[in-house]
C-alpha positions in Angstrom: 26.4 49.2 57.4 29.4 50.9 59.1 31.5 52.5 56.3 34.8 51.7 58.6 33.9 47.8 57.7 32.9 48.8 54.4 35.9 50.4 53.8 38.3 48.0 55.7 36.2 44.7 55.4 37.5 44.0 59.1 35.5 42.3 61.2 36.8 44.2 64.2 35.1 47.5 62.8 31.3 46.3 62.4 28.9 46.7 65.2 28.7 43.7 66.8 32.7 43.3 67.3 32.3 46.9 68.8 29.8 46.7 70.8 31.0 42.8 72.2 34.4 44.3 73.2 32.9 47.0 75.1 30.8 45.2 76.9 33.4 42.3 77.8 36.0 45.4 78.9 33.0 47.1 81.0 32.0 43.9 82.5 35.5 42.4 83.0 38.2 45.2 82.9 41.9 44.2 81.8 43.0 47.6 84.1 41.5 49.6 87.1 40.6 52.8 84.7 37.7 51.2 82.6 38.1 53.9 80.1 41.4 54.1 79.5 42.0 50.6 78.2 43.5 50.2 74.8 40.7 47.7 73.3 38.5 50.2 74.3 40.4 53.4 72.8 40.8 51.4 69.8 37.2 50.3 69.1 36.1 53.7 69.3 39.3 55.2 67.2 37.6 53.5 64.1 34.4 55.1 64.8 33.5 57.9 62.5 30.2 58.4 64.8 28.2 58.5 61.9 25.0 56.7 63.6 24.5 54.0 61.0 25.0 51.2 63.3 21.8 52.6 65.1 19.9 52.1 62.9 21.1 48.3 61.3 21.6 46.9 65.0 18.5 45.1 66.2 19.7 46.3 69.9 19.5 49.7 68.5 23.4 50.1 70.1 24.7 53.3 69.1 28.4 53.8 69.2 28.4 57.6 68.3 26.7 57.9 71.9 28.7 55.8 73.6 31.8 57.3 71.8 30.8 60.8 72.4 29.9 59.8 76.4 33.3 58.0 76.8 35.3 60.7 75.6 33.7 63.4 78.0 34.6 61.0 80.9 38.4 60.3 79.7 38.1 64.2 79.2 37.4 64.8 82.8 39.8 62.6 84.2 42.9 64.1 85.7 45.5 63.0 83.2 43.8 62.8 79.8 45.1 60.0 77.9 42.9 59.6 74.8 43.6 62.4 72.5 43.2 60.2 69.7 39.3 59.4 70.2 
C-alpha cells in the first residue's frame, strides 16, 4: 500500500487515483504542455517513488517510473517549471 495514503488516508494518493488522473490528462490535456499541467505535478508531488504501488497494482503501474521519466522531460524543456517534483 502507498505510505502517502497510509499516511494521509486520501483517496487522491493511492494508485489507482494516480494512475486514472494521468491517464485522463495524457489522453485529454486541460493545456498544450501535457507535462506541465498542475493535476499532473500534483499527483506526482505526493509520490515518494518508493515502488510499492508496483507491486499491489494488478496493472503492474509504477509511478516511481513514470515520475522519474516525467521529470527528465519537464527537465529538458526550455523553461523548467516543476521544481517541486
Amino acid at each position: 500500500m502507498c505510505p502517502t495514503y497510509r499516511a494521509t488516508r486520501d483517496e487522491r494518493n493511492t494508485t489507482r487515483a494516480r494512475a486514472n488522473t494521468l491517464r485522463e490528462l495524457l489522453i485529454h490535456p486541460l493545456q498544450k504542455d501535457i507535462f506541465n499541467q498542475e493535476e499532473i505535478l500534483t499527483a506526482l508531488d505526493t509520490c515518494v517513488s518508493c515502488k510499492a504501488c508496483k507491486s499491489e497494482c494488478p496493472s503492474n503501474v509504477d509511478m516511481a517510473r513514470f515520475k522519474r521519466n516525467t521529470c527528465n522531460i519537464i527537465m529538458t524543456m526550455p523553461i523548467f517549471h516543476c521544481a517541486r517534483v
